[in-house]
PAFIMAR-630467 format. One line per 10 residues: number of its first residue (from 1); their letters; for each residue x, y, z of N, C-alpha, C, O. Coordinates in steps of 0.2 Angstrom, whole numbers. Example, Ala and Ser with C-alpha at 12.3 -4.5 7.8 and 13.67 -1.06 7.14 Angstrom:
% PAFIMAR-630467
1	as	66/-28/39/62/-22/39/66/-16/39/71/-17/42; 64/-11/35/68/-5/36/64/0/39/67/6/40
***
This chain:
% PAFIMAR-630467
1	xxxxxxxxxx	-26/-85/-74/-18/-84/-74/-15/-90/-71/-17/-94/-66; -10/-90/-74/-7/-99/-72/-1/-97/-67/2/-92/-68; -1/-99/-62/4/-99/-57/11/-99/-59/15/-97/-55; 12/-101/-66/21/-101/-69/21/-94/-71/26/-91/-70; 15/-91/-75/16/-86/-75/18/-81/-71/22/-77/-72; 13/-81/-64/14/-77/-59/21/-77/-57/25/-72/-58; 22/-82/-55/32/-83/-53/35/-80/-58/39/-77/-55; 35/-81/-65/39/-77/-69/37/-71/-68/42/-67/-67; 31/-68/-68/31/-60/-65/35/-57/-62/39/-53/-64; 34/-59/-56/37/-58/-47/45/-58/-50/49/-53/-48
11	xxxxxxxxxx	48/-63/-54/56/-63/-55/56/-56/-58/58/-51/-54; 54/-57/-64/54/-49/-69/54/-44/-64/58/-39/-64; 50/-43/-60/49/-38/-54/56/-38/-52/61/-34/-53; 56/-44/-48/63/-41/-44/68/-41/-47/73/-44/-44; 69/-40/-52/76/-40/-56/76/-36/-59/80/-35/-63; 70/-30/-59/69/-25/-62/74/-21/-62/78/-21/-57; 75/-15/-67/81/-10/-66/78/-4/-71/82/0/-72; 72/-3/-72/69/2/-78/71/10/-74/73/14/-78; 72/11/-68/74/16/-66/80/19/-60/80/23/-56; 84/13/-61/90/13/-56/94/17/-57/98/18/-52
21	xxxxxxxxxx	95/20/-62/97/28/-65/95/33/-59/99/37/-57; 90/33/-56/87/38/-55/85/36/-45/81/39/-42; 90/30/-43/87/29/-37/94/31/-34/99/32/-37; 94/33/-26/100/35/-24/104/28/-22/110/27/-22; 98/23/-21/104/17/-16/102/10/-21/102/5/-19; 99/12/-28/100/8/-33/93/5/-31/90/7/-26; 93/0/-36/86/-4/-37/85/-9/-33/87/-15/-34; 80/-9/-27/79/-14/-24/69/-17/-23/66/-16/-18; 67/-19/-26/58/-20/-28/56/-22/-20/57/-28/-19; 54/-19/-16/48/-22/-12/42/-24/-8/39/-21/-4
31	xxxxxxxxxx	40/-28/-12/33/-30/-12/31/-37/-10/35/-41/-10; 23/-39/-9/23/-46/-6/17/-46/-9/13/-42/-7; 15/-51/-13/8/-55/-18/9/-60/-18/14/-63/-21; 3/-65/-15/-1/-69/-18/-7/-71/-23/-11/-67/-22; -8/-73/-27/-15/-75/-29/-21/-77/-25/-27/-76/-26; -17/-79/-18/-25/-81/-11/-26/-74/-10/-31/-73/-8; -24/-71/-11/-22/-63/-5/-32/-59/-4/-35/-59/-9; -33/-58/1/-39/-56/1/-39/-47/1/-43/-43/-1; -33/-46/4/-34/-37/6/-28/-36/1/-24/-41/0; -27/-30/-2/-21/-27/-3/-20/-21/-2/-24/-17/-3
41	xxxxxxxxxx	-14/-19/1/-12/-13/6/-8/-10/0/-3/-13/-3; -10/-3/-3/-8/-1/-8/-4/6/-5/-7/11/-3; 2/6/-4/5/11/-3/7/15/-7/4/16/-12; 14/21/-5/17/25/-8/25/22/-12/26/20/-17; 28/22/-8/35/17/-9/40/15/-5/39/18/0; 45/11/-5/48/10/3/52/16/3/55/19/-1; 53/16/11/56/22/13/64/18/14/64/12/13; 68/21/17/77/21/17/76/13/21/77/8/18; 74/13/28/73/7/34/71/2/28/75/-3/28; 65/1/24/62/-4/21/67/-6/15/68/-12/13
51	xxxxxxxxxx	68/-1/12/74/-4/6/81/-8/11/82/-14/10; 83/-5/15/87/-11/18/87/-18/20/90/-22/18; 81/-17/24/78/-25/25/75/-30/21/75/-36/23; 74/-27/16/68/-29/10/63/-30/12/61/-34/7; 58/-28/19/52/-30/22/47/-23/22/47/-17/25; 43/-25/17/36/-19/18/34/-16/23/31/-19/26; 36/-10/25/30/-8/31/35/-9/38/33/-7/44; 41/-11/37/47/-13/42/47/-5/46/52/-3/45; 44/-3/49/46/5/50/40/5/55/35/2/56; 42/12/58/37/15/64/29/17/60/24/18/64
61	xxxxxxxxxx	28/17/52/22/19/49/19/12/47/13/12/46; 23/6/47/19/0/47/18/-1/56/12/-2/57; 20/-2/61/19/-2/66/13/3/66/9/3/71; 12/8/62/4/10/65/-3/10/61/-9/12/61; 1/5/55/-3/4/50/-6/-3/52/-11/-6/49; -4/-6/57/-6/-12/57/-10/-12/63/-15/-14/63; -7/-7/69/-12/-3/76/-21/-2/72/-26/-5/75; -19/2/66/-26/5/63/-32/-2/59/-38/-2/59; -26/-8/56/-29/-12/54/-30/-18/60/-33/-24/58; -29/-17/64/-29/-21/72/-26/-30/68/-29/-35/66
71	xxxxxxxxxx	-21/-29/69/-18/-36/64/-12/-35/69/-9/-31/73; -9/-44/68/-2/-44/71/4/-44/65/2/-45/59; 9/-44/66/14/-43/63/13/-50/57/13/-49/51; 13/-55/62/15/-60/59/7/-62/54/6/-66/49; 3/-58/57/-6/-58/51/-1/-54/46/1/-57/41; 1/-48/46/0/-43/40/8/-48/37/8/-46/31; 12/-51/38/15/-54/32/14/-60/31/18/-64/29; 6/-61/32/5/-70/27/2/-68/21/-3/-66/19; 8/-70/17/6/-66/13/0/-69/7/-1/-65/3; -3/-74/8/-9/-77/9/-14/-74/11/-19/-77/9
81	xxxxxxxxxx	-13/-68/14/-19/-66/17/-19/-59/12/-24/-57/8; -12/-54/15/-12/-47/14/-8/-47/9/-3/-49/11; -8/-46/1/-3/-42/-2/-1/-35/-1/-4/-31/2; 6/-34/-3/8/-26/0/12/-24/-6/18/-25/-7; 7/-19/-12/10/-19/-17/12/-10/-15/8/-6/-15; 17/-9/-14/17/2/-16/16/5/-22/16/0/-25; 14/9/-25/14/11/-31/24/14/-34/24/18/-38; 27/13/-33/35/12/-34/38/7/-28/38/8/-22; 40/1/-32/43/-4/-27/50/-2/-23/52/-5/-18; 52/3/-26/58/4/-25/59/11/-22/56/16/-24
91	xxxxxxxxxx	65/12/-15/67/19/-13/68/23/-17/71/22/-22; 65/29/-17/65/35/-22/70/39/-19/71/44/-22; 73/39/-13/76/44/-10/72/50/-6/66/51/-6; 78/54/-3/75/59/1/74/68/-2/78/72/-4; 68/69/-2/70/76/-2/68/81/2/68/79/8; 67/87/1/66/93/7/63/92/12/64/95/17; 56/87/10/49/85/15/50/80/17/45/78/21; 54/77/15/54/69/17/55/65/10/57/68/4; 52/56/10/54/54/3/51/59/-2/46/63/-2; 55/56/-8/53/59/-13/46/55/-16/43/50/-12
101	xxxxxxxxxx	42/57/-22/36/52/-23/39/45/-26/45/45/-28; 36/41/-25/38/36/-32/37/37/-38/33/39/-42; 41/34/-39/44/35/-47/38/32/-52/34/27/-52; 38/37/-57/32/36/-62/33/31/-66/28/31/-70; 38/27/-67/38/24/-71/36/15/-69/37/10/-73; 34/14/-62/34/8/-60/27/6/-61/26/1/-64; 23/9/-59/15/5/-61/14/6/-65/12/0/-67; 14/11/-70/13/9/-76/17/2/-80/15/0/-85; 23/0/-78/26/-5/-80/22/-12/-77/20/-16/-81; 22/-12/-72/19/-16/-66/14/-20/-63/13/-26/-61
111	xxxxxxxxxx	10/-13/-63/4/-15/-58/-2/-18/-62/-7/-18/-58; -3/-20/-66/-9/-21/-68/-8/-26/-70/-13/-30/-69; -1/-30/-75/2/-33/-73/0/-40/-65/-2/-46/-65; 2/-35/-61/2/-41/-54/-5/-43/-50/-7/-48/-48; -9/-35/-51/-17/-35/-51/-20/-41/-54/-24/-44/-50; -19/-41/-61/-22/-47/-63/-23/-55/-62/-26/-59/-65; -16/-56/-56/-16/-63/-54/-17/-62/-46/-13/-66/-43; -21/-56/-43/-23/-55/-38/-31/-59/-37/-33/-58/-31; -35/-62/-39/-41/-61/-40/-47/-63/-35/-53/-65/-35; -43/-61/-30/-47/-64/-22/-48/-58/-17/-50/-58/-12
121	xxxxxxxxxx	-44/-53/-22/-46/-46/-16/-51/-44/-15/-55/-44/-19; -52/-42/-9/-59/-40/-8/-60/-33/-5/-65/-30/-4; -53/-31/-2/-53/-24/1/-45/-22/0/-40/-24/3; -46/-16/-6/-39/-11/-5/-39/-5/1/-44/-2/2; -33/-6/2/-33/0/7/-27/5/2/-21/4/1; -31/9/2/-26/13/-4/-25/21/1/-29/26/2; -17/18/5/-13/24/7/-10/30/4/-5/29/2; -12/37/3/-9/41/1/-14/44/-4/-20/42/-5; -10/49/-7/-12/52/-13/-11/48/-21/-14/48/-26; -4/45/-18/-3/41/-25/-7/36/-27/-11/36/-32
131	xxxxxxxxxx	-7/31/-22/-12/28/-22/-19/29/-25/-21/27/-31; -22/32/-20/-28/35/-21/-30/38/-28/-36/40/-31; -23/40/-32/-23/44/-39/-26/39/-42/-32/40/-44; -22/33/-43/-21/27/-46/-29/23/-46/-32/22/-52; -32/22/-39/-35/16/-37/-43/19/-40/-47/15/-44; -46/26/-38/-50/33/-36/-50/32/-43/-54/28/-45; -46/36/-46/-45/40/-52/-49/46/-51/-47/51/-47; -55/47/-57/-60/52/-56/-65/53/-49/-67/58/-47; -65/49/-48/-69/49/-39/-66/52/-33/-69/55/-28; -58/52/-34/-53/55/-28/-54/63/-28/-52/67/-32
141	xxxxxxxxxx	-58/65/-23/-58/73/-19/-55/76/-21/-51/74/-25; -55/82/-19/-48/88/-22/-43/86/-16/-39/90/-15; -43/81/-13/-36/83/-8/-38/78/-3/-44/77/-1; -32/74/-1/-32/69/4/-39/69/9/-43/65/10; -37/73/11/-43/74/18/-49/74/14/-52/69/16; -51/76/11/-56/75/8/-61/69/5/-67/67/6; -55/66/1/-54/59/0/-55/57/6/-62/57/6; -52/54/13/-52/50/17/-61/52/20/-65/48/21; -60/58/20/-67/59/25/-74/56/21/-79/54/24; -73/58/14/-79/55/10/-77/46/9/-75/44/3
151	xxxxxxxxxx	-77/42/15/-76/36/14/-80/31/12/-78/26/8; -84/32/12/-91/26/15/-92/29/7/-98/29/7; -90/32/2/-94/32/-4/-90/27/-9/-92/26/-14; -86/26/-7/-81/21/-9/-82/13/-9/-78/9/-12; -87/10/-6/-90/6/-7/-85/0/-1/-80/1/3; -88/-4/-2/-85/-9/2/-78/-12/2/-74/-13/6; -77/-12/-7/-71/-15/-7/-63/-9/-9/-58/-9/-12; -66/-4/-7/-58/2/-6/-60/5/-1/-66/7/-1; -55/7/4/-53/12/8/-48/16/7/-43/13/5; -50/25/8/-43/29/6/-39/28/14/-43/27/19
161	xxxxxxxxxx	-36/29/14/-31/31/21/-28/36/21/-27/38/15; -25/40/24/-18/45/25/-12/39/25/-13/33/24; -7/41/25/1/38/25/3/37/34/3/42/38; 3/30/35/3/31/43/9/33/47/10/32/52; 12/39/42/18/39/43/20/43/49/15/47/50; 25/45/55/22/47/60/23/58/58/21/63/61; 25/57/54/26/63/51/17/65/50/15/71/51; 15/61/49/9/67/49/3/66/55/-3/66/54; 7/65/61/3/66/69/1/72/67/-4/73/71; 1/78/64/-2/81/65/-9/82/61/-14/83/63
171	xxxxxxxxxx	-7/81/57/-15/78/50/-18/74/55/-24/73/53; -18/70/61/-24/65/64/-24/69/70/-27/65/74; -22/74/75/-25/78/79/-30/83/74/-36/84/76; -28/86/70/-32/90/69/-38/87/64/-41/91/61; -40/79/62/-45/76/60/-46/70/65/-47/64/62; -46/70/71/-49/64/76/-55/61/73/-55/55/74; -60/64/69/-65/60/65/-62/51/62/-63/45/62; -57/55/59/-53/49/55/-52/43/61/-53/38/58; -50/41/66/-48/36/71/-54/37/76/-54/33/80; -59/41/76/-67/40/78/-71/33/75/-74/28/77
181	xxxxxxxxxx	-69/38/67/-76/34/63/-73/30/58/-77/25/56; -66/31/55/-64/26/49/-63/21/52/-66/15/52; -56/22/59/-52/16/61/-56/8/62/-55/3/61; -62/12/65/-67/4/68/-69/0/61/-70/-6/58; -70/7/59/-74/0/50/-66/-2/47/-67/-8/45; -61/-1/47/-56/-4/45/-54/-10/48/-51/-14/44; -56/-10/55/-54/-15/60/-60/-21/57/-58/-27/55; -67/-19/59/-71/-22/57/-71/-28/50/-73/-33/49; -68/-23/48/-68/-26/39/-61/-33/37/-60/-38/34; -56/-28/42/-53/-33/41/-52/-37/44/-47/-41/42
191	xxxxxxx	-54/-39/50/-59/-44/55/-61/-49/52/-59/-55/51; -67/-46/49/-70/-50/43/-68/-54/39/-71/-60/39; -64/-52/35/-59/-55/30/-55/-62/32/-55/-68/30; -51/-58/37/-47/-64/38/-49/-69/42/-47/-75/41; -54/-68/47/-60/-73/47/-62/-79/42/-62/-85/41; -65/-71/38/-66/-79/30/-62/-83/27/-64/-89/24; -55/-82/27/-53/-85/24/-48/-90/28/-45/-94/26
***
């Protein structure tokens, strides 16, 4: 994939409007990709704080997403190192339980798409259920926890995670396993990584 290409992608991205009909604070794409990029942090979608700023992970859930991948601020936005695609780039708004999901019509326009001039990845970290829909397909558990706990079947280059969001302190007292046994291989791995490169 030719580098003019990619740039004409990343535009088309951010100038996207396929469902700005349906966004509360309109169309704003959040995302960060390289071609170098060796990890990619596959999330859900930006929440209210990150559509403002236009920075990924800008919030109290990237502050403990990067705690879990033991990285510093200024490591998780080289963007050389980490891409950070969500599976909808843009706020979906709020509902009863918090955001809404992302909007279905972005990865399928998208993601595979941008995937394809990723070619140096070597570990997704596929946050959430959306994610994990996406990344898993047939392999994803009946249910997050499940998913996460059955990690190591997943091979080296995907990890499922929870949403670091702090809304779900209580999903990590009641599976301590999870910051036992995943956090360290998480740390290890991407230790690893940014090391090699």
């Amino acid at each position: 994939m030719s580098k003019q290409r990619f740039v004409s992608l990343v535009d088309q991205i951010n100038n996207c409007t396929i469902c700005a009909a349906h966004l509360p604070m309109g169309a704003n794409p959040v995302f960060r990709a390289d071609p170098k990029a060796v990890i990619l942090v596959a999330g859900q979608a930006p929440g209210r704080r990150v559509h403002e700023t236009g920075i990924p992970f800008n919030d109290p859930s990237g502050d403990r997403l990067r705690l879990w991948m033991g990285v510093t601020r200024e490591q998780f936005y080289d963007v050389r190192r980490i891409a950070i695609l969500p599976m909808g780039f843009c706020y979906p708004g709020t509902g009863k339980n918090g955001d809404l999901p992302p909007r279905a019509e972005c990865a399928p326009q998208w993601r595979e798409q941008l995937l394809a001039h990723l070619p140096n990845i070597r570990l997704v970290l596929a946050i959430g259920q959306y994610a994990q829909a996406w990344h898993l397909g047939a392999e994803r558990k009946s249910n997050l926890t499940e998913t996460v706990k059955h990690w190591q079947h997943f091979g080296p280059g995907l990890l499922p995670l929870p949403h670091p969001s702090p809304r779900n302190n209580l999903w990590l007292r009641r599976n301590p396993w999870f910051e036992e046994e995943v956090i360290p291989h998480l740390q290890q791995r991407v230790g690893e990584l940014m090391a090699a490169d």
